[in-house]
C-alpha positions as CSV (number, residue, x, y, z in Angstrom):
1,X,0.0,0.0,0.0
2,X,1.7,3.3,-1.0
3,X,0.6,6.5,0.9
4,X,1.0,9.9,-0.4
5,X,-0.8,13.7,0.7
6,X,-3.0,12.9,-2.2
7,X,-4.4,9.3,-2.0
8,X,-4.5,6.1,-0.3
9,X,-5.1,2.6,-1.3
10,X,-7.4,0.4,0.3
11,X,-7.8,-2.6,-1.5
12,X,-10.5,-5.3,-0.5
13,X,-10.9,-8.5,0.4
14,X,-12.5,-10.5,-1.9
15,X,-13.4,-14.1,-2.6
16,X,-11.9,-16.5,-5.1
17,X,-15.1,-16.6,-6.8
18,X,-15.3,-12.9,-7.3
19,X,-11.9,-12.2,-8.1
20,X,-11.8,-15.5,-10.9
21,X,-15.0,-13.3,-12.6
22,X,-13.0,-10.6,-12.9
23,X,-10.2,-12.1,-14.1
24,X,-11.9,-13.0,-17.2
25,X,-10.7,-11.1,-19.9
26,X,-14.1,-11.3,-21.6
27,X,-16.8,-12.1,-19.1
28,X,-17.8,-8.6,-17.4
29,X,-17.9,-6.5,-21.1
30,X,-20.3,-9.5,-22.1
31,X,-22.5,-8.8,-19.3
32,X,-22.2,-5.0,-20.2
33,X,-22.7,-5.4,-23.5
34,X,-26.0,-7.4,-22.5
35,X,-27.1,-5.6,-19.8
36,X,-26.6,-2.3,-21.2
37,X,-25.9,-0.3,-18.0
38,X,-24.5,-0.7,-14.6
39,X,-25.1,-4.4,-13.0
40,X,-24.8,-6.4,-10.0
41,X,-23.5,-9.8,-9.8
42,X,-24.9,-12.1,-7.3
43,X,-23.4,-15.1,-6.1
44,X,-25.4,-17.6,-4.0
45,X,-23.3,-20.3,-3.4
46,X,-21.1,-18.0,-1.5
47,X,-24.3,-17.0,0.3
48,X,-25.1,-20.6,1.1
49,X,-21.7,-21.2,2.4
50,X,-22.2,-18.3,4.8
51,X,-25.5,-19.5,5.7
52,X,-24.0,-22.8,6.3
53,X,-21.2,-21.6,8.6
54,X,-23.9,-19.8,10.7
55,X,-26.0,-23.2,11.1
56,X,-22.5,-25.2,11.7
57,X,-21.9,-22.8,15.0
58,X,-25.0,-23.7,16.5
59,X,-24.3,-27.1,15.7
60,X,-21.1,-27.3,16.9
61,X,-22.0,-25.4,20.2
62,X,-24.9,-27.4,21.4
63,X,-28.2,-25.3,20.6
64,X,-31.2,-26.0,19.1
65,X,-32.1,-22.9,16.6
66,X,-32.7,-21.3,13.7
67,X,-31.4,-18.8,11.1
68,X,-33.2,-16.5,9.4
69,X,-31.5,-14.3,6.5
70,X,-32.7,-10.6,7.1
71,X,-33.9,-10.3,3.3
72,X,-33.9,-6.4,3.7
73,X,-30.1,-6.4,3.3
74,X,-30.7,-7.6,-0.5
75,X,-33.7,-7.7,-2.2
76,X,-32.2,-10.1,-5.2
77,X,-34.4,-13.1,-5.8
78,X,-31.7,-15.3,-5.8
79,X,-31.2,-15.6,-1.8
80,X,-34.4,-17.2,-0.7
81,X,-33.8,-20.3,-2.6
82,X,-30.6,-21.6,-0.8
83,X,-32.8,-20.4,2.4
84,X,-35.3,-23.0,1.4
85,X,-32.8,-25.6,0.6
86,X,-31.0,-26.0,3.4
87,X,-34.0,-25.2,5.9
88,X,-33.2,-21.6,6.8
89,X,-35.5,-18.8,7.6
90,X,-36.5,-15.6,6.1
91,X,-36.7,-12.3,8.3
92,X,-39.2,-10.0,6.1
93,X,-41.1,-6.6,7.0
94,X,-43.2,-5.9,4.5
95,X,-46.2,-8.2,2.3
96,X,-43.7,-8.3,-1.0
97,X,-40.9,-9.1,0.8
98,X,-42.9,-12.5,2.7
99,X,-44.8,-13.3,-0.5
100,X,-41.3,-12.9,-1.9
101,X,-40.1,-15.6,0.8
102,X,-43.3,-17.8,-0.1
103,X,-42.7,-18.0,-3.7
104,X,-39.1,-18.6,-2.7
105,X,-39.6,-21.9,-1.5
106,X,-39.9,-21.4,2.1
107,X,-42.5,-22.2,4.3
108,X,-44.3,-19.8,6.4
109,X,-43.2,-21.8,9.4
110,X,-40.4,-20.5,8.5
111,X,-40.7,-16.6,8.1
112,X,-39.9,-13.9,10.8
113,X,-42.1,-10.7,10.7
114,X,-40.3,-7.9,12.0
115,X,-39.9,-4.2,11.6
116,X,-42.3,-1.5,13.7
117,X,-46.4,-1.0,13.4
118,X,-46.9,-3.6,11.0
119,X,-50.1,-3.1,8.2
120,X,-53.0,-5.4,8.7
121,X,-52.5,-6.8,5.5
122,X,-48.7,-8.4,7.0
123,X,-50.4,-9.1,10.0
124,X,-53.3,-11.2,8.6
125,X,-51.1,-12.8,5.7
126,X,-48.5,-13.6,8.7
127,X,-51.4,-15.5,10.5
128,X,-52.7,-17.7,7.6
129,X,-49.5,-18.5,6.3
130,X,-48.3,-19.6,10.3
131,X,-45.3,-16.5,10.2
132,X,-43.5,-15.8,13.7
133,X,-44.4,-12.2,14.5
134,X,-41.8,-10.2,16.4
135,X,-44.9,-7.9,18.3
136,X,-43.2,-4.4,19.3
137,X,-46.1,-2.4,20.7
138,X,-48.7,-2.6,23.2
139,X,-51.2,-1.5,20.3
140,X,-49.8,-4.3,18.1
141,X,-50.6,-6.7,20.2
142,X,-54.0,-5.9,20.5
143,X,-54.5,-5.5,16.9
144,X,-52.1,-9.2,16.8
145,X,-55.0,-10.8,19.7
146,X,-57.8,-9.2,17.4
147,X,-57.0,-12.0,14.8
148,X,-57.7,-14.5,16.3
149,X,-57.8,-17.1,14.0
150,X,-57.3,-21.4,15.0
151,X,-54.5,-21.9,15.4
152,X,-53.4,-19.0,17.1
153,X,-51.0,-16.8,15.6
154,X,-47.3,-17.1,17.0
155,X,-45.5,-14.3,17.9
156,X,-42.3,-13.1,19.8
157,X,-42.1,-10.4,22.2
158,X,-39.6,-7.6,21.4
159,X,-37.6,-6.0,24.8
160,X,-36.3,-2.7,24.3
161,X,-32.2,-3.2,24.7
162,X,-30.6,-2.0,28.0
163,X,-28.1,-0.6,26.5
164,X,-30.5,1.6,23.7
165,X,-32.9,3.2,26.2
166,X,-33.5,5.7,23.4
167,X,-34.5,3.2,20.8
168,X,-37.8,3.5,18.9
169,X,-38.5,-0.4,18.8
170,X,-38.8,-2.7,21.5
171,X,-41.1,-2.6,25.2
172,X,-39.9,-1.8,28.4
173,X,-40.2,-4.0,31.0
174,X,-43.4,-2.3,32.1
175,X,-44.9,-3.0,28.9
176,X,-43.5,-6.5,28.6
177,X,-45.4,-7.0,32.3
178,X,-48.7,-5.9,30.2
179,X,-48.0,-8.0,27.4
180,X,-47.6,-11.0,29.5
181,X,-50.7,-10.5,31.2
182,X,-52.9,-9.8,27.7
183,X,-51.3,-13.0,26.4
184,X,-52.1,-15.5,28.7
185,X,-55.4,-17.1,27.6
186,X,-55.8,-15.2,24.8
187,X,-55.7,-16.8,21.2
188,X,-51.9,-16.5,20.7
189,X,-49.1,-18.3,20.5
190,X,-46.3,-16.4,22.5
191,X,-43.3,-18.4,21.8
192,X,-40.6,-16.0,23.1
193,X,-38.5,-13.1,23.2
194,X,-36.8,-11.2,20.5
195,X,-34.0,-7.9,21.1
196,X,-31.8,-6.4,18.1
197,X,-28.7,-4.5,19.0
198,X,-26.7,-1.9,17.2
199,X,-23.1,-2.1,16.6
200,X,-20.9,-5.7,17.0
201,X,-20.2,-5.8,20.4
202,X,-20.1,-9.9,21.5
203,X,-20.6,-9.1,25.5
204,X,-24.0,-7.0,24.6
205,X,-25.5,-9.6,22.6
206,X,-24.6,-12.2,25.2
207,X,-25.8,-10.0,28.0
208,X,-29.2,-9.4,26.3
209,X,-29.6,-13.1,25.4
210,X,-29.3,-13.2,29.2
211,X,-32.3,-10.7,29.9
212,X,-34.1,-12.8,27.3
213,X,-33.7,-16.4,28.9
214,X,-34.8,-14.8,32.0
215,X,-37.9,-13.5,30.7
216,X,-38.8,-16.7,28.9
217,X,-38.6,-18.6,32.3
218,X,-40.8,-15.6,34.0
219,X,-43.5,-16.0,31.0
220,X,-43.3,-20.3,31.5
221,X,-44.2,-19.4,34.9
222,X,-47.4,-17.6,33.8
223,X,-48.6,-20.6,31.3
224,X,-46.7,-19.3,28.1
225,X,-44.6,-21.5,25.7
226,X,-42.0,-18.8,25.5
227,X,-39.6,-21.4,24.0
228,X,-37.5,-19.3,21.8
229,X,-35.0,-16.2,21.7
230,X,-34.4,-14.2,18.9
231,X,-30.7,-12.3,19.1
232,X,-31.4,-10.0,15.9
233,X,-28.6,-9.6,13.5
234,X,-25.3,-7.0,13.5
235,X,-23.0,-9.3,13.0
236,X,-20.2,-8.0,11.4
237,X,-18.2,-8.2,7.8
238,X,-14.7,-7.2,7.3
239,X,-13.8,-5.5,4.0
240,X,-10.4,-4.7,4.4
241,X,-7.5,-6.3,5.9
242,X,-5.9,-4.9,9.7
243,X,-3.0,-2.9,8.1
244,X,-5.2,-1.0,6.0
245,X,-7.6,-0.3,8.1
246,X,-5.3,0.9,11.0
247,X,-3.4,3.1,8.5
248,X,-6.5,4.9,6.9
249,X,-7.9,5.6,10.2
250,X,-4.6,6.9,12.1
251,X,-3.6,9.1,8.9
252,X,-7.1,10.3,7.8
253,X,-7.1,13.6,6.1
254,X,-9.6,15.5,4.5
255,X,-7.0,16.1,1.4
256,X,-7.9,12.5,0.1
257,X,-10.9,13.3,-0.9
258,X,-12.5,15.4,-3.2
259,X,-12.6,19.0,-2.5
260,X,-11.0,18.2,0.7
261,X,-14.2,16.6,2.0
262,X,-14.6,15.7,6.1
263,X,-16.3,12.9,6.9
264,X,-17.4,12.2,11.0
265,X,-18.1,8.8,10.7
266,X,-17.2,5.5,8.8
267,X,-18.7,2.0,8.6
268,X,-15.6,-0.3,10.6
269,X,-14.1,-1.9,7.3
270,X,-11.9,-4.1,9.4
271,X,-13.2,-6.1,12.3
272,X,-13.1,-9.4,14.3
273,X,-14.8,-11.8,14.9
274,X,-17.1,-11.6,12.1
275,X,-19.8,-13.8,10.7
276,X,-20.3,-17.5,12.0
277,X,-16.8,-16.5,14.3
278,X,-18.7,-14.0,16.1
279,X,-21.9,-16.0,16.4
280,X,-19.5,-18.9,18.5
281,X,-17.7,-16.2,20.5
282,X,-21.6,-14.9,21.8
283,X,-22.4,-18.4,22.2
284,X,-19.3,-19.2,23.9
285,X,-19.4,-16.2,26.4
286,X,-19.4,-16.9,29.9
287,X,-22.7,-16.7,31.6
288,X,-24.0,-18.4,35.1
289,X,-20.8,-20.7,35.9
290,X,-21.4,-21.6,32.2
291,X,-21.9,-20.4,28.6
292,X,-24.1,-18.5,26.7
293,X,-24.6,-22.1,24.6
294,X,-25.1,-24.3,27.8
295,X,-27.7,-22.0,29.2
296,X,-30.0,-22.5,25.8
297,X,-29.0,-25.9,26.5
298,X,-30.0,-26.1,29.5
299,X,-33.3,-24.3,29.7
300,X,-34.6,-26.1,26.6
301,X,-34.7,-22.6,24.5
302,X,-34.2,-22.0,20.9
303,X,-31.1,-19.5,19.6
304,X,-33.1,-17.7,16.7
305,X,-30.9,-15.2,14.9
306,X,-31.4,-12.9,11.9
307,X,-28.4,-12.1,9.9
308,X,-28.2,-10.1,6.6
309,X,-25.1,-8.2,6.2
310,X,-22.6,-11.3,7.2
311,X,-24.7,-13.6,5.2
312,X,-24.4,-11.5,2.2
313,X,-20.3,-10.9,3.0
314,X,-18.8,-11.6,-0.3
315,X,-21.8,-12.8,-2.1
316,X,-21.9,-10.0,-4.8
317,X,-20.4,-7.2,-6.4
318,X,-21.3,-4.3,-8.0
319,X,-19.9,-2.4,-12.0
320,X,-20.3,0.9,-13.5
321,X,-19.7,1.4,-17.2
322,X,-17.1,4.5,-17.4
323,X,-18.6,7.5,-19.5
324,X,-16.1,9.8,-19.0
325,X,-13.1,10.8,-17.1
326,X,-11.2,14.6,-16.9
327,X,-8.5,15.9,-15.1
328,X,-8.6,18.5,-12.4
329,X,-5.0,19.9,-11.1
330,X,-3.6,16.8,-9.7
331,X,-6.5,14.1,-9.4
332,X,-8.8,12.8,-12.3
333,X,-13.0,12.7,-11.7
334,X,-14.2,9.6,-13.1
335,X,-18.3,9.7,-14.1
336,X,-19.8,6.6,-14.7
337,X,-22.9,5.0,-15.9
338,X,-25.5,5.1,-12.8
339,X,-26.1,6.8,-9.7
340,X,-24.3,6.5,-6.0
341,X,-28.0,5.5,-4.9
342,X,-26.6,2.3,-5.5
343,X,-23.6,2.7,-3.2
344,X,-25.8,3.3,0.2
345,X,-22.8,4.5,2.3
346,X,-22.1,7.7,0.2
347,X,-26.1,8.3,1.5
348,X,-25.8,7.9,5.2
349,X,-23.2,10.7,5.3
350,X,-20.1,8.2,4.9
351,X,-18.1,6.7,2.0
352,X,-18.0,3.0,0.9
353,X,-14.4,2.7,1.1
354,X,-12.6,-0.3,-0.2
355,X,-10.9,0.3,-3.4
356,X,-12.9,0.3,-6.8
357,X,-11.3,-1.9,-9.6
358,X,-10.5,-0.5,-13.1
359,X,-11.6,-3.2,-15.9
360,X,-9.8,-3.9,-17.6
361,X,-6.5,-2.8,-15.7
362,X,-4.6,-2.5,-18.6
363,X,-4.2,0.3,-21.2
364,X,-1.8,3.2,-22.2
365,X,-0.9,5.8,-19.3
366,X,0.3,5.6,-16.3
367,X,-1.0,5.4,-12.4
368,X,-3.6,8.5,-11.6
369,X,-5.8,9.3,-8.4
370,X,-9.2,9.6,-9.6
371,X,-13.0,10.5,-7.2
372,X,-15.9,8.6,-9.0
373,X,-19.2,10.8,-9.7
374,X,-22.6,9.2,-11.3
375,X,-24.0,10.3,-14.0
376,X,-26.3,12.6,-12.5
377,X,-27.3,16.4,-12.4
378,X,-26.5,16.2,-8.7
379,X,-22.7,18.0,-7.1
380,X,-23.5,15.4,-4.5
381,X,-23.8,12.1,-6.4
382,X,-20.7,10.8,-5.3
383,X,-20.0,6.9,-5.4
384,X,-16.3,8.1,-4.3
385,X,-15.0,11.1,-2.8
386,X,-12.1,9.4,-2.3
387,X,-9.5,9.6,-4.8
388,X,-8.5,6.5,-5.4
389,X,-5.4,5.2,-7.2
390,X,-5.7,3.5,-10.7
391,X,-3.3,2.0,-12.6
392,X,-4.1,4.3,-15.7
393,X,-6.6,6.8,-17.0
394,X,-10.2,5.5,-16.7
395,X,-11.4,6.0,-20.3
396,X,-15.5,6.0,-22.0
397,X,-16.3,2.1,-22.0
398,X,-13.8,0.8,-19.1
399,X,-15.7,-0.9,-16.5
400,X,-15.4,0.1,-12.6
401,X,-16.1,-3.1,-10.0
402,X,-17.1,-1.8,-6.5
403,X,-16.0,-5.0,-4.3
404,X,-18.1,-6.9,-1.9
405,X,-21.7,-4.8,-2.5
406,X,-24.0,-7.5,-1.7
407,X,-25.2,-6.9,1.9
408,X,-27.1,-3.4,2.3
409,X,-25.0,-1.2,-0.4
410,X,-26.5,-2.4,-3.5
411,X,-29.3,-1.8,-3.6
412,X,-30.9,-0.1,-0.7
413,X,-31.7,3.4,-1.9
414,X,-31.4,2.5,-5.9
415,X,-33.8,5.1,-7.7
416,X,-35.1,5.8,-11.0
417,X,-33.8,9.5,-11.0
418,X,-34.2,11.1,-14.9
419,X,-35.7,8.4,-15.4
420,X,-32.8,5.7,-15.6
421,X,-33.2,2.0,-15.2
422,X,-32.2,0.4,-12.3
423,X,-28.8,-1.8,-12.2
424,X,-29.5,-5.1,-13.5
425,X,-28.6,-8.2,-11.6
426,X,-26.4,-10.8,-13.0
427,X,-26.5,-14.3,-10.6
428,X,-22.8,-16.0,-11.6
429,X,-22.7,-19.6,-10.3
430,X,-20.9,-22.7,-12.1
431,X,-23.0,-23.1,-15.4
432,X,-22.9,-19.7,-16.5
433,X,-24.6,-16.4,-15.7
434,X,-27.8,-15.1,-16.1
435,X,-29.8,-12.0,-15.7
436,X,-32.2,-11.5,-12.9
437,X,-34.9,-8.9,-12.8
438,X,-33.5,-5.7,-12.4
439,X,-36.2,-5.5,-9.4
440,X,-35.5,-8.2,-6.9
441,X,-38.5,-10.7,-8.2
């Protein structure tokens, strides 16, 4: 890694699978060329090898559980498939997102409703079709008890964390008191507890799942199943190796960016544990003479989890066709085909950082430090303020590869501004490649 006033690079981590597709000297212009715009490739055997590694921790640690891929991280149609084929879960919040998970293959049985204040139409479908119901609100509830259809509707009970008093989801244990009482008799199915925590802290998640078994023994005491504890998702990806990482955020300086841009916050590139590693280390955290694990164990509960980000780690990637490139004293600006709606970082007031790729890397000139720009009317449609080293001038049809897109950046805020098409999706597995609706379904 070479560090000068100007730039520095961060390259990512990336999978064999992604870094063998672009190695092909032909395959990504044939996708261009097909697709016709900027594109997404998808690939879900990675994602089933992730999902595997989560289901292999439990396993290997003793509890009885489920997970559940948070589809909101991705909306490709590609996931739910290797969800249903290995007997995973889908964690939806909205009707097209669980008839999505329906016509995916998986079983309502098999479908966690979550998110806040949920429509009557999710609520109802959830019911017929046998959904688990994460219930956040007194008010919910009632409308939940309203139902009241044979057989009862299941549903979890959502605490407010201890560590997020501020948080707009969850009940206090007031309300969870409340909640308790309404349930029992009533034509429910209360089979739990459910908490989700920001950040990737391992104690917090094993101190909540803590809170949780307690409050699932307190509801058995009142007649309630309460079986099962849901410990949300944030578990963590890592996009960039330590050195990088430490480097960037020691030496940060607004001059590596375009018009010397300050930015407050970033996304941790680097971390550890991550993925399936972090779900052992919660498991294995200490906890009553014992674990986290040996506690489930040992009161007969369920681990339920809800992953999205770490499921999608490395399971996709995202390209921009090059339009046009000029230079501006000593850096380049790069504009490409699409928007940086489709890089979600640049619109939380951060910056996706690991290093685009130029495709192909070869052709005449020599190494330049270049900010990326979409094709918009907008001074603020960024996909990189950064100005990022290439090995030459970026020229009208080169192809830029943002790295490891998959989980929440490619398509979470994706619009049709002036009236563009939304980036298509490409699902890359061994016999080939094929385009996917450009919408998810």
């Amino acid at each position: 890694m070479e560090l000068t006033a100007s730039t520095i690079s961060l390259p990512a981590r990336q999978a064999d699978w992604a870094s063998e597709t672009q190695s092909d000297p032909r395959l990504l212009g044939e996708i261009a060329r097909a697709v016709g715009g900027p594109f997404h490739v998808l690939n879900p055997r990675q994602f089933a090898d992730n999902l595997v590694a989560f289901t292999d921790a439990l396993v290997t640690a003793g509890v009885s559980g489920q997970v559940y891929f948070g589809k909101k991280a991705n909306r490709s149609a590609c996931w739910v498939p290797e969800c249903a084929s290995v007997g995973a879960g889908v964690d939806v919040a909205s009707v097209p997102e669980l008839v999505g998970a329906l016509a995916g293959g998986v079983r309502g049985e098999d479908v966690m409703v979550t998110g806040a204040a949920k429509s009557a139409d999710l609520l109802w479908l959830s019911a017929r079709h046998r959904c688990v119901v994460a219930v956040d609100a007194l008010d919910e509830l009632d409308r939940v008890l309203a139902i009241g259809q044979a057989p009862p509707i299941r549903i979890l009970l959502r605490l407010l964390p201890e560590k997020d008093q501020g948080s707009r989801f969850g009940l206090n244990p007031d309300e969870v008191d409340e909640a308790l009482r309404r349930c029992a008799g009533a034509a429910v199915r209360m089979e739990g507890f459910s908490f989700h925590l920001g950040g990737y802290e391992v104690q917090s998640r094993a101190r909540m799942a803590e809170v949780a078994l307690e409050q699932c023994l307190r509801a058995r005491e009142a007649g309630l199943p309460a079986e099962s504890v849901s410990i949300g998702g944030g578990f963590a990806a890592s996009y960039l190796d330590e050195a990088d990482w430490t480097r960037f955020t020691e030496e940060y300086r607004p001059s590596w960016f375009h018009n010397g841009k300050n930015f407050t916050h970033f996304y941790p590139y680097h971390q550890a544990p991550t993925g399936a590693d972090m779900l052992a280390d919660v498991l294995a955290s200490p906890l009553r003479g014992g674990t986290v694990a040996s506690e489930f164990a040992r009161t007969g509960t369920r681990l339920l989890l809800e992953p999205g980000r770490a499921l999608l780690d490395q399971a996709g990637f995202t390209v921009f066709p090059v339009q046009g490139f000029k230079m501006r004293d000593s850096y380049g600006i790069v504009t490409v085909a699409g928007l940086s709606m489709s890089v979600s970082e640049q619109w939380k007031g951060s910056e996706f950082l690991p290093d685009p790729l130029l495709w192909p890397a070869e052709g005449p000139g020599g190494p330049v430090a270049a900010c990326v720009g979409g094709s918009s009317c907008l001074e603020y449609d960024m996909l990189s303020w950064r100005k990022i080293p290439f090995p030459r001038p970026p020229r009208h049809g080169d192809l830029l590869v943002y790295p490891n897109t998959a989980g929440y950046q490619m398509d979470k805020n994706e619009t049709r501004f002036h009236g563009l098409p939304l980036p298509g999706r490409v699902v890359v597995d061994g016999a080939g490649w094929r385009i996917e609706g450009g919408d998810g379904r």
